[in-house]
C-alpha positions as CSV (number, residue, x, y, z in Angstrom):
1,X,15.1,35.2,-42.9
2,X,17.3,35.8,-39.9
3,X,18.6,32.6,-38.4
4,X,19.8,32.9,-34.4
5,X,20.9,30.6,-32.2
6,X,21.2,32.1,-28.7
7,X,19.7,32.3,-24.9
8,X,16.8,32.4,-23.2
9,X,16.6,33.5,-19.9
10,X,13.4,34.5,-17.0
11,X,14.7,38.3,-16.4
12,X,14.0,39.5,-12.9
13,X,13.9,43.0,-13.2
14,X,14.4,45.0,-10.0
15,X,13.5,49.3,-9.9
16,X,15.2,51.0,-7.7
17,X,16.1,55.0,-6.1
18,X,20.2,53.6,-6.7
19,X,21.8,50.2,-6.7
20,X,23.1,49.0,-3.3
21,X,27.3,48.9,-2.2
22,X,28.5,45.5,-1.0
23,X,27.0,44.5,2.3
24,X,24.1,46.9,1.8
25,X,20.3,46.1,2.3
26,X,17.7,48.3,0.4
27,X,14.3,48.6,-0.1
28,X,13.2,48.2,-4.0
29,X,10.8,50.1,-5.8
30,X,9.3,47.0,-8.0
31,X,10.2,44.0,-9.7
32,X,9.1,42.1,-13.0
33,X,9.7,39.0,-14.5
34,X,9.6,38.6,-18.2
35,X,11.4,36.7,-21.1
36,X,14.7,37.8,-21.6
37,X,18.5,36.7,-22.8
38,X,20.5,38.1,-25.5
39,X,19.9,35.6,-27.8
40,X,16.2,35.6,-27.1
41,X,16.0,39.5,-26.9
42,X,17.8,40.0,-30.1
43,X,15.8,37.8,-32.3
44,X,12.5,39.3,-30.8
45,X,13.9,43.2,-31.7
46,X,14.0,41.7,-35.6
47,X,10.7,39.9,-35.3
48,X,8.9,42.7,-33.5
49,X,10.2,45.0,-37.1
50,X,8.2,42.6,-38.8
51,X,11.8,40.2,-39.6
52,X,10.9,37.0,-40.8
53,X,12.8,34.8,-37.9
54,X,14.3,31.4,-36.4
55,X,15.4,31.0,-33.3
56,X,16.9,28.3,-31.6
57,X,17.5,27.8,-27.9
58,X,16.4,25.8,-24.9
59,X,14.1,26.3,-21.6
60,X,14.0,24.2,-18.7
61,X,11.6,21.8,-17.9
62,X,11.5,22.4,-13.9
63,X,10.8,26.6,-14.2
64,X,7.6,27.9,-13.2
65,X,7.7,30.8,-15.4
66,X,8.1,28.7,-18.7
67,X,4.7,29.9,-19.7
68,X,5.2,33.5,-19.4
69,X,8.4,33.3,-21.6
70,X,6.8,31.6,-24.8
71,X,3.7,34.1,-24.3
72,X,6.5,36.6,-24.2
73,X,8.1,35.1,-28.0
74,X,4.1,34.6,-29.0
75,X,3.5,38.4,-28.2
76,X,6.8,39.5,-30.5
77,X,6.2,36.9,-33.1
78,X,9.3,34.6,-32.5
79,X,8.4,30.9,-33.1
80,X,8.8,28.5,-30.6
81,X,9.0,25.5,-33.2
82,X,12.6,24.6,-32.6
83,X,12.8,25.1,-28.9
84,X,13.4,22.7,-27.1
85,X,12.8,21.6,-23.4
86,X,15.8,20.3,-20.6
87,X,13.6,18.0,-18.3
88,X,15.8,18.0,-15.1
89,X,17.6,21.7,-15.7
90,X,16.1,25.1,-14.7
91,X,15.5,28.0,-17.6
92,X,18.5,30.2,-17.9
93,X,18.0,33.5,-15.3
94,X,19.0,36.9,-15.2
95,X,18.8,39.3,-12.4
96,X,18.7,42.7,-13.1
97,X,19.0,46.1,-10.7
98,X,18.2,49.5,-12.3
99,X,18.1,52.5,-10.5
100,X,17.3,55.6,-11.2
101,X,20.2,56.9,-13.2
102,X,19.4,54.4,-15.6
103,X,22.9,52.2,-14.5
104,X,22.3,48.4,-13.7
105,X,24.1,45.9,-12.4
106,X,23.0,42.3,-13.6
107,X,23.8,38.3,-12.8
108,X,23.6,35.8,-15.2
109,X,22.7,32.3,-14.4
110,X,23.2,29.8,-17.4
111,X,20.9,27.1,-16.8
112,X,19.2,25.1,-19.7
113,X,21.5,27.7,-21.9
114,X,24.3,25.2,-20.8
115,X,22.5,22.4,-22.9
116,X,22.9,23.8,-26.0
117,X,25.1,21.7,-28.1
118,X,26.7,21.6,-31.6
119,X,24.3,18.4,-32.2
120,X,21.3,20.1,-31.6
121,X,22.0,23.3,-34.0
122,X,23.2,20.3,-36.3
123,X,20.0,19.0,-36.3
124,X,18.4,22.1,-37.8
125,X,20.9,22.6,-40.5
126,X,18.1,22.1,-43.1
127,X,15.8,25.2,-41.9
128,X,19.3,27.5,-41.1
129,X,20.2,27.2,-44.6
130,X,17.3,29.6,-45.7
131,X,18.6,32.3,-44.1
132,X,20.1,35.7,-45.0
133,X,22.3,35.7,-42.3
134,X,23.2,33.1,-38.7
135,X,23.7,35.2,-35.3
136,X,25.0,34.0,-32.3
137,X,26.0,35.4,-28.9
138,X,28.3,34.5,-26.3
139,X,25.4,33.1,-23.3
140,X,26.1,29.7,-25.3
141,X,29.0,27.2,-25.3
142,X,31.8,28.5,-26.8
143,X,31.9,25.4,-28.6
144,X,28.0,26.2,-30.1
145,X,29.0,29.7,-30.8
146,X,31.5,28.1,-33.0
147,X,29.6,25.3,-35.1
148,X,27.1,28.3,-35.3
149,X,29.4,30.3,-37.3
150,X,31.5,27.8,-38.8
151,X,28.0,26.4,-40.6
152,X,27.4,29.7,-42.0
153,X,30.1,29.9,-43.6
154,X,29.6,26.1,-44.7
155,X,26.2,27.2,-46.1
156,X,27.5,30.4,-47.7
157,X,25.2,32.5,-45.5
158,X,27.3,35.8,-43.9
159,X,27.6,35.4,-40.1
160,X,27.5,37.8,-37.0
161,X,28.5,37.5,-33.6
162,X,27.8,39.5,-30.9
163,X,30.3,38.6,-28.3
164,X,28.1,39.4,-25.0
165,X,29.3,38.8,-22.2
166,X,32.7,38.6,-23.4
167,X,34.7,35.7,-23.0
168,X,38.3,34.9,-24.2
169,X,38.0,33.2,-27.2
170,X,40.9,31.5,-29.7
171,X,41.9,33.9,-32.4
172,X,40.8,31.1,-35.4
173,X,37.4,31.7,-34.1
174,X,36.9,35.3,-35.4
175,X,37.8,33.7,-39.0
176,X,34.2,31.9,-39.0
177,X,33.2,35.8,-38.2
178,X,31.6,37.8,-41.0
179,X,30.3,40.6,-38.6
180,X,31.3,41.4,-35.3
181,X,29.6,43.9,-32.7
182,X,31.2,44.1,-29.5
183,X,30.3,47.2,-27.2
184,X,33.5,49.3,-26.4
185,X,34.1,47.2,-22.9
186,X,34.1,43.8,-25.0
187,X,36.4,45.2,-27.5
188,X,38.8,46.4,-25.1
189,X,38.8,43.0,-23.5
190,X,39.1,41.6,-27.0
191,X,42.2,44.1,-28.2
192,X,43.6,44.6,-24.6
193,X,43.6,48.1,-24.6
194,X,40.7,51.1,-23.9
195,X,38.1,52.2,-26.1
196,X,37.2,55.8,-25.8
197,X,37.1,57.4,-28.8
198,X,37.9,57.3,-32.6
199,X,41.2,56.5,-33.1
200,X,41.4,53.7,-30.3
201,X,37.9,52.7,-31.9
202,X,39.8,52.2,-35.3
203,X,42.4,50.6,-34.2
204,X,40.2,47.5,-32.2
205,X,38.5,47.6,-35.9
206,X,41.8,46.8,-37.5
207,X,42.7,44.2,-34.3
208,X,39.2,42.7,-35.0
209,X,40.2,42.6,-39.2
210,X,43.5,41.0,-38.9
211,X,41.9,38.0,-37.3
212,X,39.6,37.5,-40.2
213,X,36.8,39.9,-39.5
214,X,35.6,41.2,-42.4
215,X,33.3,44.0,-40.9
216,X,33.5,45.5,-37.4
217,X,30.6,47.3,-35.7
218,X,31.7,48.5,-31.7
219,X,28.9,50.2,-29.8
220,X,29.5,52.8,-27.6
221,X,26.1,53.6,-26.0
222,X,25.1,57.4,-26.1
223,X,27.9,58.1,-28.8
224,X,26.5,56.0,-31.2
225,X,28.4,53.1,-33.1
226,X,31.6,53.0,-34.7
227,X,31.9,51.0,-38.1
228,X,34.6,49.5,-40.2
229,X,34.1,47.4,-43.5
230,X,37.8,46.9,-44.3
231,X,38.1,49.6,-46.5
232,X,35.8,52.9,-44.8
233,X,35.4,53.5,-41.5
234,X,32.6,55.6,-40.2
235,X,31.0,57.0,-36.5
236,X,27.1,56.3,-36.4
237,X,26.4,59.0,-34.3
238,X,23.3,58.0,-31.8
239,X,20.1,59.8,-31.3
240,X,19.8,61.5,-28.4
241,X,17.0,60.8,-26.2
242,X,16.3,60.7,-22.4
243,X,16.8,57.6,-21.2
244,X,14.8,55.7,-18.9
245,X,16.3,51.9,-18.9
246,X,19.6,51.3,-20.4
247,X,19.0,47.4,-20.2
248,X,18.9,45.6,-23.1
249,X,19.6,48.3,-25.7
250,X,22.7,46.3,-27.4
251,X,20.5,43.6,-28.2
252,X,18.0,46.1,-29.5
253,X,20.6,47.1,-31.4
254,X,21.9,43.8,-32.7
255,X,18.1,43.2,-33.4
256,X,17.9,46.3,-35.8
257,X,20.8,45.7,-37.3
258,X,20.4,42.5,-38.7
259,X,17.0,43.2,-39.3
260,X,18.2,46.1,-42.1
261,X,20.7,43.7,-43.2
262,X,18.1,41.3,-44.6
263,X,16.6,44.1,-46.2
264,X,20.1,43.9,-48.4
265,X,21.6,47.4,-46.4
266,X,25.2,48.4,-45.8
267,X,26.6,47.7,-42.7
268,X,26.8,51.7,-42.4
269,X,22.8,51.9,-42.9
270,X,22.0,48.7,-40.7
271,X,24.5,50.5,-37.8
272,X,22.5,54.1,-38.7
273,X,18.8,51.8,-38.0
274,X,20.5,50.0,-35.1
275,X,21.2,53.2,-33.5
276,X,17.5,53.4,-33.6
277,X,16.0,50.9,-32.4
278,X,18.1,51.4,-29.3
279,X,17.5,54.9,-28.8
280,X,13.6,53.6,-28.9
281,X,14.2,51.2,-26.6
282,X,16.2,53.1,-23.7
């Protein structure tokens, strides 16, 4: 079972010919509104592979579009047992544009995300311990993100973080990190220096080990994913398809990835499957 403890948002998804310059007014193609947030959007990749999952999070009791988000988990197969309602907060948002090129630019509001504390992952410590592995991601509290992955590690259960968005952390964080899988920009804000290729790729790996980090997985969208257990290191080339909507393919990633790994693969393998699901998804 995969165990995540992560975000839900209400996506607004805007379509457009190109994304506007500041001070600009445009006319957009179309708009949705669906269930979205890394944490929630992760954990519905694995379920939707036929994982067996748990997620924990938190919606807001004064957001109209509640409904459409748990028929969005019920439609994937995510439970929606251990989430929980804010009464006086609004559900975390996202606003996405897309244009044509497949480039976005996206905001992220926090909302009832905000409300998820250390006590209330606490409080499910008896259904987390069945898990294979505990994810988290970074539209939490740093402080959750961190009980999160210290209590794997309490529970012997390996741990990955995905730190999206990226936000400066402590250093003695990563050592309550099993796996990590930043994108290139994330690990660059991580190491301090630029990702573009192999050997700056390796080194972030190494940055990312020397903290405590005992595997290192750094996405780098149509290149594929870069991978480093400690010992090997090894480029996942992508597959190449034409792609339509870029959103969302890390998480689709994340989602495969952990989805192999409870199927007992390599993190080279679960990279290789990740890489797929992406590719599917853009």
């Amino acid at each position: 079972m995969i165990a995540a403890i992560g975000s839900i948002n209400v996506d607004y998804i805007i379509h457009n010919k190109r994304l506007p310059v500041p001070g600009e007014t445009l006319y957009g193609k179309s708009v949705m509104i669906m269930a979205g947030g890394k944490g929630a959007n992760q954990i519905a990749a694995a379920s939707r592979l036929g994982a067996d999952t748990l997620f924990l999070s938190k919606i807001g009791g004064l957001d109209q579009y509640n409904s459409t988000v748990l028929k969005d988990f019920e439609w994937a197969g995510v439970s929606v047992d251990y989430i929980e309602t804010v009464p006086d907060s609004y559900s975390g948002a996202g606003f996405a544009m897309i244009g044509e090129d497949s480039q976005n630019s996206i905001i992220i509001i926090e909302g009832a995300n905000a409300e998820m504390t250390p006590e209330y992952v606490e409080k499910y410590k008896d259904q987390i311990k069945n898990a294979s592995i505990v994810m988290c991601e970074f539209m939490i509290p740093q402080e959750t993100a961190e009980y999160t992955m210290k209590l794997g590690k309490e529970l012997g259960i390996p741990t990955l973080c995905n730190p999206a968005p990226f936000r400066k952390t402590d250093d003695s964080f990563y050592r309550y990190v099993d796996i990590v899988t930043p994108n290139e920009i994330e690990a660059a804000e991580a190491c301090g220096f630029t990702i573009d290729g192999r050997k700056s790729a390796s080194e972030a790996c190494d940055y990312f080990h020397g903290l405590g980090v005992k595997s290192v997985v750094i996405t780098m969208g149509s290149r594929g994913a870069f991978c480093s257990d400690g010992s090997r290191q090894e480029m996942i080339e992508s597959y190449k398809v034409k792609a339509i909507d870029t959103s969302g393919a890390g998480d689709s990633f994340n989602g495969g990835f952990v989805y192999a790994f409870d199927k007992g693969y390599d993190i080279f393998t679960c990279a290789r499957f990740g890489n797929a699901v992406a590719s599917k998804s853009v």
